[in-house]
C-alpha positions, 0 to 999 in steps of 0.5 A: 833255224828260228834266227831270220839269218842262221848259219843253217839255211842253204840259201843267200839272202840279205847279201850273205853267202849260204850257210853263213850267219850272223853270230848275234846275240840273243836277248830275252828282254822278259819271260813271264813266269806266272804261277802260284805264289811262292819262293823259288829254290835257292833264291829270295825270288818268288812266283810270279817273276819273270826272266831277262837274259842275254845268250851268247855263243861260243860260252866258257866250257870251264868252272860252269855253275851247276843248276839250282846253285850260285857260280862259285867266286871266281869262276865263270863271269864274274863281278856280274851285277843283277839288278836291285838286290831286294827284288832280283836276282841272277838266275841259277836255273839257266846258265846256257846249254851245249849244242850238240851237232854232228860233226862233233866238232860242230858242238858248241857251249851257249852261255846265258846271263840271267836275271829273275826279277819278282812281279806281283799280280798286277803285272798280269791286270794292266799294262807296264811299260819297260826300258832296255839299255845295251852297251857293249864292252869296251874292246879290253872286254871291260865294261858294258852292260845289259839293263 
């Protein structure tokens, strides 16, 4: 219940019939990971970082990769590309979660493209400035990016 227009609420608003919601994409533009410094698992990343996702639902149920580990090649989304490969990297801590309701049939797989990117501790001394750019796929799926 957290999104301002869910399927959840038994109320209309904005126009919208009850129960109805508005199948949008989450972005999570930065989650800053502080900390004490050091390497994650897995990964060249180190403490501090911070985190850049898109979640999206419903996710692909199939060849999903195991937390802590890189998907194999093939499976998943491939031909992902995260970022400047010195100081990011894809996020092998979180690749989504399945949400489980009842009616089972209610249940579903969320999928989450993550990135992590490496920040020093200046990141927490002053202000930065950041930019975000989306441009959706194509309708054959091709292209589109998050950056």
């Amino acid at each position: 219940n957290s999104q301002e227009i869910n399927g959840c609420t038994n109320v209309q608003h904005y126009g919208m019939k009850a129960k109805t919601g508005r199948g949008a994409p989450e972005i999570d533009v930065l989650e800053a990971m502080p900390g004490e410094a050091g390497p994650l698992p897995n990964t060249h990343i180190e403490r501090p970082y911070f985190s850049t996702s898109l979640q999206v639902a419903p996710g692909l149920r199939k060849n999903r990769p195991n937390v802590g580990s890189l998907p194999k090649h093939g499976h998943w989304y491939s031909d992902l590309e995260y970022g400047n490969v010195t100081n990011s990297s894809i996020n092998n801590f979180f690749y989504g979660v399945t949400l489980v309701h009842e009616p089972k049939s209610y249940t579903y797989q969320s999928d989450a493209i993550s990135a992590n990117t490496h920040i020093g501790k200046t990141f927490f001394q002053k202000q930065h400035k950041y930019k975000v750019e989306w441009e959706p796929p194509e309708e054959d799926s091709k292209g589109g990016y998050l950056r």
